[in-house]
C-alpha positions, 0 to 999 in steps of 0.5 A: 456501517452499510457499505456498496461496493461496486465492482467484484473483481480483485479490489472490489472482492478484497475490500468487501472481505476486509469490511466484511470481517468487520461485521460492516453491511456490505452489498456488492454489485457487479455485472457478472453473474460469476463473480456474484456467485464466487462472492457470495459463495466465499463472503459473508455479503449481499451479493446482487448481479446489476449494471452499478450505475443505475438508480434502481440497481443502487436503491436495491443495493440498500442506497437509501440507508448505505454510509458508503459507495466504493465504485471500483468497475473497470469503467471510469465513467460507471464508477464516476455515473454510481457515485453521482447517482448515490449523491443526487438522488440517494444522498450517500455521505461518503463516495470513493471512485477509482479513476484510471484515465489521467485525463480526467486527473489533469490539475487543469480539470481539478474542479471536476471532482467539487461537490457543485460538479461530480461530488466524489469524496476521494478518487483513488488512481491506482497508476499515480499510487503504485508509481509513488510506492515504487518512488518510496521503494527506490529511496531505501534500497533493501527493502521490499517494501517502505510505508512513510508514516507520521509526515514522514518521521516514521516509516515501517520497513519490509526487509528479508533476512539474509543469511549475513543479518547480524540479528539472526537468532536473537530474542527480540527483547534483546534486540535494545540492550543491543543497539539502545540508541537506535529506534526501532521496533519489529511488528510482524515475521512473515516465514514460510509465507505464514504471518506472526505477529511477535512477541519478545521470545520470538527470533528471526530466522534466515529467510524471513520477511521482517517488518520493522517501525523505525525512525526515520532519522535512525533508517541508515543504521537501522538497514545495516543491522539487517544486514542491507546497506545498499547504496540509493539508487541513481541510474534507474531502467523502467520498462513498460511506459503504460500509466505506471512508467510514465507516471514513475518517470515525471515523479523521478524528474519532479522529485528526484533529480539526482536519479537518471532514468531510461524507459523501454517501450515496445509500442513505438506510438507510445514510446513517441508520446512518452518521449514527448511528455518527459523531459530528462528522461530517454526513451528506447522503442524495444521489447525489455527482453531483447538483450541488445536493447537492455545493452542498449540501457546500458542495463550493467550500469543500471543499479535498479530495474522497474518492470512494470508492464501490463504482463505479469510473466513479462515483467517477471522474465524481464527483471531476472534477464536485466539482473542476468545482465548486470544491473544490481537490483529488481522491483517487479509489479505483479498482479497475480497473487499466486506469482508472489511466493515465488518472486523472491525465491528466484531473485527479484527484490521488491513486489509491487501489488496494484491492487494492494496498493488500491486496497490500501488507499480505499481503506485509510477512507473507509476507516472511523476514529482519529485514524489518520492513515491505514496500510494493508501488508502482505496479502492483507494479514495485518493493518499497520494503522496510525492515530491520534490519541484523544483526551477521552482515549482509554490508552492514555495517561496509563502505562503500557504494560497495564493497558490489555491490548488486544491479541495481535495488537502491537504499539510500534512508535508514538510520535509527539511532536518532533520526538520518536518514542519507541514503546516500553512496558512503562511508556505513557500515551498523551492526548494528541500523541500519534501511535503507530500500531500494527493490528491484525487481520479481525482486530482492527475494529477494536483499534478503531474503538480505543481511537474514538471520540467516546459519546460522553465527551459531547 
């Protein structure tokens, strides 16, 4: 597959390196002679220097022949210009664009994006993803991260083991004979921020990050067996009230109505705005790290606080001072990588990543297959993937344990219909099953393959 990425900073360069291990043809443009040159000299990619919006550019880039635009600049107008241009005169079948300004997103302008007016296929708002993944984290307090699957009745579950896990130090294939009813399945370790796609011998040790396929129904059950059994969060500190705050908080008040949330803002403009736009939500003009204005929250009753400003080193300070102060839990947005190793060691309980988050959501468009939806995990170590099983897939109607997955392959669950089924050595895959997997990073193009429509089926 030929794609252009448009933009090399970090989702621009993230998505080139997740295509380019793929063996995809990927081109990235970017003004920057600097990021060129750090992407070319890192990446197994064309690299060109160039303004992404300009035909010339764009038939340099390989337009003409490419399957695929990826405009992720900084500029909402050059990534919305570069996918009309790859349209119009390049005909480019498929064309993401990330669009940060809500204006352009309001539903009363909806029509904006049809293929009569500025034909982009997908666009992708990083402010609207992280407020729902932040929303998805609230609803399973414990985990450090939570990935709703198959219409919801699966989700994959990032917890950490604690020194009071009851599962410590037991061989996973064990962990049935256990618990026979629940449904569940652990797909990845990540220990000493080093990932391990496990097998039945594995253990879990104090400290670990785990993630885990389970079933919706059995989530409850499946929590307190790691050792977390926290309570849903009602009353909820956002600080910052950007495009993430404000996006976070009409999601609580549209979804969420038994949650009461509070928004600390320290621009008093923006603090009006806010309060303007909301309706359940009080809205305090303040600095999150001023003690009597998280007094003023009423942080010690807060049992979750949301830090989600535009400074890393803020959010972070700020998280530690609300759980100083008595609220019970911290979800901290981070944007620089090498913070992430370090935030769970000093107290905070979730991370949220915006540009893992984007990576994400690019990649489930990108993907070929019956591939339903995709999501990178921990700094892009391994893909959990769903699919559908076709009539002509060589996985069904064969028993798992005769089927060669690839290494660093594992099956988590197969959904039909209603029903859940974690996978056995002799567990069967029908057409139209949907099979949640976990694929590591360099494996995902043989996933692909297995979900495909094979030729001879025409």
């Amino acid at each position: 597959m030929k794609v252009i990425v448009c933009g090399a900073g970090q989702v621009g360069s993230n998505i080139a390196r997740y295509l380019a291990t793929e063996n995809n043809d990927v081109t990235v443009i970017d003004q920057s002679p600097e990021l060129i040159q750090k992407i070319s000299d890192t990446l197994d990619v064309q690299a060109m220097v160039g303004f992404a919006s300009h035909p010339n550019v764009l038939e340099q880039a390989g337009a003409a022949e490419a399957d695929m635009i990826i405009a992720v600049t900084l500029a909402d107008e050059v990534n919305m210009v570069a996918c009309q241009v790859a349209h119009s005169l390049f005909n480019v079948p498929t064309k993401i664009a990330r669009v940060r300004n809500q204006s352009y997103l309001a539903p009363i302008w909806s029509d904006l994006f049809s293929r009569e007016h500025m034909p982009i296929d997908v666009i992708i708002s990083p402010e609207i993803e992280v407020a729902r993944a932040v929303a998805r984290r609230l609803q399973v307090p414990g985990a450090f991260d939570m990935i709703p699957l198959a219409d919801g009745k699966v989700r994959v579950i990032g917890v950490i083991c604690a020194d009071n896990c009851p599962i410590l130090h037991t061989p996973l294939r064990q962990l049935t004979g256990l618990f026979p009813d629940l449904n569940l399945e652990v797909v990845a370790i990540v220990r000493n921020d080093k990932p391990i796609i496990p097998g039945g011998d594995d253990q879990m040790l104090p400290g670990d990050e785990v993630y885990f396929v389970a079933d919706t129904r059995h989530l409850t059950r499946a929590m307190a067996a790691f050792g977390h059994e926290e309570t849903e969060a009602r009353r909820i500190i956002i600080l910052g009230g950007g495009n993430i705050g404000l996006c976070l908080a009409e999601e609580l008040e549209a979804k969420h109505p038994q949650v009461s949330a509070r928004i600390i803002e320290v621009d008093r403009a923006r603090a009006q705005y806010i309060a303007q736009r909301l309706n359940r939500t009080m809205v305090l003009h303040g600095d999150g790290l001023d003690p009597e204005i998280l007094e003023e929250a009423n942080v010690r009753a807060a049992e979750t606080v949301v830090a989600v400003t535009n400074d890393d080193e803020g959010n972070i300070l700020a998280s530690l001072l609300a759980k100083r102060y008595g609220c019970q839990r911290a979800i901290t947005l981070i944007n620089k990588t090498t913070y992430s190793p370090l935030v769970t060691t000093l107290g905070i309980d979730a991370v949220v990543s915006p540009k893992a988050i984007t990576v994400s959501t690019i990649l489930q468009h990108v993907r070929r297959g019956r591939i339903r939806s995709v999501h990178s995990l921990r700094e892009g170590f391994a893909e959990v993937i769903e699919a559908e099983a076709l009539e002509t897939s060589s996985l069904i109607n064969t028993p798992l344990r005769e089927i060669k997955l690839p290494t660093g392959v594992i099956v988590g669950a197969i959904v039909r219909g209603e029903e859940v089924i974690i996978p056995r050595p002799s567990t069967v895959i029908k057409p139209h099953d949907r099979v949640i997997i976990l694929a590591a990073v360099g494996q995902v193009k043989k996933v692909e393959k297995m979900f495909a429509v094979r030729l001879e089926f025409f």
